[in-house]
N, C-alpha and C positions, 0 to 999 in steps of 0.2 A: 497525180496531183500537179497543178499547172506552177509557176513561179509564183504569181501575183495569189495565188491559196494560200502558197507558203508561208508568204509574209503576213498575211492577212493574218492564219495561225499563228506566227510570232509574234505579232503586235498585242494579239488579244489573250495569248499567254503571257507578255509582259507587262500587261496591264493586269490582267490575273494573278501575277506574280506579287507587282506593287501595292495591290489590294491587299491580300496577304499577307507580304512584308507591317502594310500599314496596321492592319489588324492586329498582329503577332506585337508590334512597336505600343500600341493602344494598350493592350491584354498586358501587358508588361509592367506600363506604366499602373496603370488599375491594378495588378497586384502587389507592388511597391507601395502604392497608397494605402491598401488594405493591411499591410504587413505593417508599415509606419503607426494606422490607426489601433491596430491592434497594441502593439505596444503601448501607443497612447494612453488604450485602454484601460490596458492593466496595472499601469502606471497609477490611473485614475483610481483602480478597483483597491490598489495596496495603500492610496492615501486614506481611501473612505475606511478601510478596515480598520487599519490605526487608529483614523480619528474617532470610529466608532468601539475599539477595544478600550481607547485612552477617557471616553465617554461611560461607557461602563464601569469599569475600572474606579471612576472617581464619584459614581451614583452606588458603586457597591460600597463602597468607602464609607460615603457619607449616612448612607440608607444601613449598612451596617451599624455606626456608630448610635445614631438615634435610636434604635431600634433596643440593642444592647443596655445602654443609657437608663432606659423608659425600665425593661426587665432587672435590672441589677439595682434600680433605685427600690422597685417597690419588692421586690421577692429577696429572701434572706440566701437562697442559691445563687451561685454564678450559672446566667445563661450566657452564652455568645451566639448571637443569632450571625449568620452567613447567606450569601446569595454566591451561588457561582449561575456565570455564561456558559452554555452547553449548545455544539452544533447539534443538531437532531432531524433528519428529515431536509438536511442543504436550510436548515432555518436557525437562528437562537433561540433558544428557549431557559428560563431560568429554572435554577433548584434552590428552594428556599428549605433550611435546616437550621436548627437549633443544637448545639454545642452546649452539653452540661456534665461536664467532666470531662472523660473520656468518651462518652453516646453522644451519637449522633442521633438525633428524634426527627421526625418530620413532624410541622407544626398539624398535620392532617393526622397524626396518631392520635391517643388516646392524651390530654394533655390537659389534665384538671384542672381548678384549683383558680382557672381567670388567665392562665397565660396565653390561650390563644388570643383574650380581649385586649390583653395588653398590648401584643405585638401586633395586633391590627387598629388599635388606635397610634400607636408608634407609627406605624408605616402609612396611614393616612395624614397624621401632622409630616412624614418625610414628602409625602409629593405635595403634600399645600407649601412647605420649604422650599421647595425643588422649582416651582411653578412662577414663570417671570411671562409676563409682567403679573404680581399680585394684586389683585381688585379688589382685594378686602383682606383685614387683619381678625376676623373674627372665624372661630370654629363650633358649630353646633353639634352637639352630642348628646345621643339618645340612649339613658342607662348602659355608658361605656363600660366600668366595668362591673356591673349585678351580680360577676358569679365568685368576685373577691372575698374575702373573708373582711370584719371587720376591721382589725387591723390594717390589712391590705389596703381597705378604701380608705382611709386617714390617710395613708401614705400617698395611695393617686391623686386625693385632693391636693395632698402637698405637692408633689411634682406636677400635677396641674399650675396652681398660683407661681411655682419656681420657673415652670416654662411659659407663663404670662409676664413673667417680670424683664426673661431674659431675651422672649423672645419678639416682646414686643405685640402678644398677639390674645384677644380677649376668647374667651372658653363660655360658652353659655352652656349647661349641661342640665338635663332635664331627666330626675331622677328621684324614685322614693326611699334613695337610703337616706338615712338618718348620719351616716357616717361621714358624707363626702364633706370637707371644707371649702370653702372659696372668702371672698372680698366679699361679694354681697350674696346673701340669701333669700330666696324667696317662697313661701308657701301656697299653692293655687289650693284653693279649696270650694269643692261643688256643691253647692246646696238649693237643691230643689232646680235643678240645671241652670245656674246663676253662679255663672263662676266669681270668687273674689282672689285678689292678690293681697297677700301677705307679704310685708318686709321684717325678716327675724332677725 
């Protein structure tokens, strides 16, 4: 190999080299930024968590208490209705239960008597609460609770009219008990398919 090969190989090795260098310098940096972003990240990951357990947290609260409220006014038992957050599957998922003494029930058991209807009109006035901006003050319901017992519906119509009064919000309810009360009454009656209203 002559002199002027020689050099020519070290020139083109040291450019070889500097390339490398440069790359190795690049590679370095881009993993430094990736390491920074990652942090970043999870930075990002543990505020959202929070802000999403402290979100929860304050809808179990509240969707507890309504819930409760709605069951202890019109039933002569103590219920505690409860939601826990539960990871399952890398996802949350809720467990909704009912607390009556010492039992735990799930409201999908066997639960006579109207308190599944109760706790499901409870929990649909909790998200029409829940729900900002509100477009309407009014809630329509379609024989909410039919499987109460007399007494019972005396009582829903009461906590009906006492959650209109407090909560600012009208109840149109559309039912053939004879038991429900409210502010105004009304009687649809069909004859010969000609419906009339009635004001009682």
């Amino acid at each position: 190999m002559n002199y002027s090969a020689i050099v020519e190989r070290i020139e083109r090795d040291r450019s070889t080299k500097e390339y490398l260098e440069k790359s190795l310098s690049d590679s370095k940096d881009a993993i430094t930024e990736l390491e920074e972003d990652i942090v970043d990240r999870i930075k990002v990951r543990t505020i959202l968590q929070q802000v999403a357990q402290d979100i929860q947290s304050s809808f179990k609260v509240r969707l507890s208490e309504i819930v409760t409220l709605a069951l202890c006014t019109i039933f002569d038992e103590t219920y505690i209705f409860n939601i826990d957050f539960v990871q399952k599957r890398n996802k949350t998922e809720t467990e909704i239960y009912i607390m009556k003494g010492d039992v735990r029930l799930s409201p999908l058991d066997s639960m006579g008597g109207g308190v599944l209807q109760v706790i499901s009109f409870a929990l649909r006035l909790s998200l029409f609460l829940l729900k900002t901006p509100r477009l309407r003050n009014t809630i329509i319901l379609d024989e909410p609770f039919s499987f109460l017992s007399k007494d019972h519906q005396e009582k829903a119509g009461e906590l009906l009219l006492t959650l209109s009064k407090k909560l600012g919000i009208q109840f149109i309810v559309v039912t053939h008990s004879d038991f429900m009360v409210g502010d105004s009454t009304f009687e649809v009656i069909n004859t010969n398919n000609i419906s009339k209203v009635l004001e009682l």
